[in-house]
N, C-alpha and C positions, 0 to 999 in steps of 0.2 A: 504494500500500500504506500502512496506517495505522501511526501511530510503533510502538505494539505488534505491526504485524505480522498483524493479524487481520483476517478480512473477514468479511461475513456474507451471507445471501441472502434473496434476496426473491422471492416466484412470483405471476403476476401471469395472470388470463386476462381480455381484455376483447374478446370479434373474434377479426377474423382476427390470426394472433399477427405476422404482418409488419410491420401499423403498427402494433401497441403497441411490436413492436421498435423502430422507426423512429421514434417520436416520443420514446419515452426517450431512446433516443441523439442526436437532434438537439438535444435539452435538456441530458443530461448528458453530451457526448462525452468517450468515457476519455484523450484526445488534451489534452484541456483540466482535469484532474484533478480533477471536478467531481462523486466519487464514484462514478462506475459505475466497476467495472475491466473487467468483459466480461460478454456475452451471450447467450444460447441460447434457439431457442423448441424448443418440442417439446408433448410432449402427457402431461395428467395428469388425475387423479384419475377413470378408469376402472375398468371389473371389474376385479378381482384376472388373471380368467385369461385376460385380453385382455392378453398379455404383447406386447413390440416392436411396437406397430402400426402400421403402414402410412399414410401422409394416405391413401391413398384406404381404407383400413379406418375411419378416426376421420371422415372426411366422411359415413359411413352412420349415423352416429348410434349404429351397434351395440355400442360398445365402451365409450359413456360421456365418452369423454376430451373434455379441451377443448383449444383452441390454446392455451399460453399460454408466458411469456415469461419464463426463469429469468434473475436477473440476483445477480452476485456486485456486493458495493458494498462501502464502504471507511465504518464507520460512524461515524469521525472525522470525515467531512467533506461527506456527506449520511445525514440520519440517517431510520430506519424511518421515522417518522411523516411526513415530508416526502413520503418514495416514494411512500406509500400514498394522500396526499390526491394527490400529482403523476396516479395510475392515475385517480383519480378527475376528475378534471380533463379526461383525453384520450380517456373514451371514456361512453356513456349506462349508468348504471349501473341505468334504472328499468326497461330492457326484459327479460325473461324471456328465456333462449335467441335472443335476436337481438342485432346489431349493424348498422342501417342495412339493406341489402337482403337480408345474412347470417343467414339462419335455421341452426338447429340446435341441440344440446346441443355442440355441439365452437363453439360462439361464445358462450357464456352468459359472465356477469360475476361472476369469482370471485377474492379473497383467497388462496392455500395457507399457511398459516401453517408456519412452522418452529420455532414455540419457544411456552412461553405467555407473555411475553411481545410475542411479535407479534400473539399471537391478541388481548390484551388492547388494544396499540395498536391492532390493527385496528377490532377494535369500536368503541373511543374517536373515533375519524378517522371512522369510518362515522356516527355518532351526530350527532360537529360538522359533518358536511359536509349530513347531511339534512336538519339547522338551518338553515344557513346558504345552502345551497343550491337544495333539494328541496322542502322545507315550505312555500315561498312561492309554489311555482308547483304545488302541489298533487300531486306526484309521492313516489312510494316508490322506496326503493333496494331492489332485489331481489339485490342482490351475496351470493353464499356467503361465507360465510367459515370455509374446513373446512382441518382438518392438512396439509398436503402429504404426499405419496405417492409410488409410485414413479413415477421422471420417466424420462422418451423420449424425446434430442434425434431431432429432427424430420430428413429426409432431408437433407444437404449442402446442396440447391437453394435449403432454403428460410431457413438464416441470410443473415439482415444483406442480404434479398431487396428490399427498396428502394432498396438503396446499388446493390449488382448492379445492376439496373433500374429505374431512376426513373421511369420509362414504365408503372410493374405498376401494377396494379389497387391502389388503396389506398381503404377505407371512409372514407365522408365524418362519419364521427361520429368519428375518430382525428383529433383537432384541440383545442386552449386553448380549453376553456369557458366559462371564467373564469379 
């Protein structure tokens, strides 16, 4: 918790929401006070009237949502803009609705901003990383970058599913970039 006491969050969709979980936390474990305090995936920026959905409702594409990864952080001691370029680091942000073998709109690579503020970091971080990154090997960021919405932790099974199971299926594109 930050000397003031305040936390802030961050929403993150890049894949399957497993290994975004799983590689944030093996970088910021909350064990090691390294900013994250906790985490949830679940499923967002869907129709409105696609209310509580189901992973096997959100794998048909019908609902819109995507996997992704809400994380409470402590902004004392990792701050937005690190997050945002860390998301970008851990997964392809040039592909459209895929991640690796993972097709669909519930895998696309998206921002949810909580504040405008974040939307403004995000933009910023998106701009320097296509710089710095992207521009030299001839690639586009296709990442959303839209408000966050109503959020859907994801069924019991599926938090903190690569700790549970080291063994589970994890995408080969949920890996240090750079």
């Amino acid at each position: 918790m930050s000397s003031t006491g305040q936390t802030d969050t961050a929403t993150f969709a890049g894949g399957c929401f497993w290994g975004v979980e799983h590689i944030f936390l093996k970088h910021y474990p909350p064990s090691q006070d390294k900013g994250i305090i906790r985490t949830a995936v679940g499923y967002t920026g869907g129709k409105e009237d696609a209310k509580n959905p189901s992973y096997r409702q959100v794998c048909t594409g019908t609902t819109d949502h995507a996997e992704a990864l809400k994380i409470e952080f402590d902004p004392t001691k990792v701050s937005y803009d690190e997050l945002v370029e860390f998301f970008y680091r851990t997964h392809d942000p040039t592909t459209e609705n895929r991640q690796g073998a993972d097709r669909g709109t519930q895998y696309r690579s998206a921002i949810f901003y909580h504040s405008p503020e974040q939307k403004s970091i995000a933009e910023r971080v998106t701009e320097e990383v296509q710089k710095k990154h992207f521009d030299p090997i001839g690639k586009k960021i296709v990442t959303q970058i839209v408000p966050a919405g109503q959020w859907y932790d994801a069924e019991e099974y599926h938090q903190l599913y690569l700790f549970k199971n080291p063994d589970g299926y994890q995408c080969p594109t949920h890996r240090l970039n750079w």
